[in-house]
N, C-alpha and C positions, 0 to 999 in steps of 0.2 A: 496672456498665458492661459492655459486650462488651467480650469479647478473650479473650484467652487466657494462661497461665502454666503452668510446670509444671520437671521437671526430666528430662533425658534422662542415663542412664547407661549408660559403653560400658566393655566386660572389658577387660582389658588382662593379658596375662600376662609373667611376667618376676620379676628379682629385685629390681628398681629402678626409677623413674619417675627417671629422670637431666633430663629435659627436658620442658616443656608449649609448647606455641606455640598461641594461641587471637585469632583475628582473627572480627570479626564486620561485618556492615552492616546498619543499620538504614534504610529506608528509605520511602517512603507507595506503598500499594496500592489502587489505583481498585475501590472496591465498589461504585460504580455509576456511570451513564454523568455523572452532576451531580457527583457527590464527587471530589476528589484523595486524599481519606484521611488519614489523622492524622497514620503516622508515627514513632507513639513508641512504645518499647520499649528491651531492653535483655538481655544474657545472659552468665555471665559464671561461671568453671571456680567451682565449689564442692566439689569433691571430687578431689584429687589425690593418693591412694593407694592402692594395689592393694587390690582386685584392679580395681577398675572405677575408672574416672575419669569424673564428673561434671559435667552444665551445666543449669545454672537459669536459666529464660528466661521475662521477661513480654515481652505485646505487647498494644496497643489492635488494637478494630477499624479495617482500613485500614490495618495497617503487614502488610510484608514482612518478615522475619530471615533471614538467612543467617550463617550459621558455619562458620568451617574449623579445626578442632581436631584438633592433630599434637601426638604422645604419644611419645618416645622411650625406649625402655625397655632395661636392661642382663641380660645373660641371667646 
């Protein structure tokens, strides 16, 4: 099938991950003037230890993903 998956990781430095906050929206992306798009996906933290923290994300063709991923770390 089309789409996509993968995992994105971001450094983070510090002595501690004390906190994760990870919100996401999944939603359908018109690939053409006839289609609404699918829609489905999904992404979600898989790595939350230093030095990087982690998100693993699929999506069909026709979906949208947005992520907002806040890291709180203790120095």
């Amino acid at each position: 099938m089309l789409g996509k998956r993968g995992d994105n990781k971001f450094p983070c430095t510090g002595a501690r991950i004390t906190r994760v906050e990870f919100h996401k929206e999944v939603s359908k992306h018109r690939i053409t003037p006839f289609d609404d798009g699918i829609g489905r996906g999904d992404a979600h933290t898989n790595d939350t230890e230093l030095p990087d923290v982690g998100v693993h994300y699929w999506l069909d063709a026709g979906t949208r993903l947005k992520y907002i991923l806040k890291v709180w770390v203790e120095d």
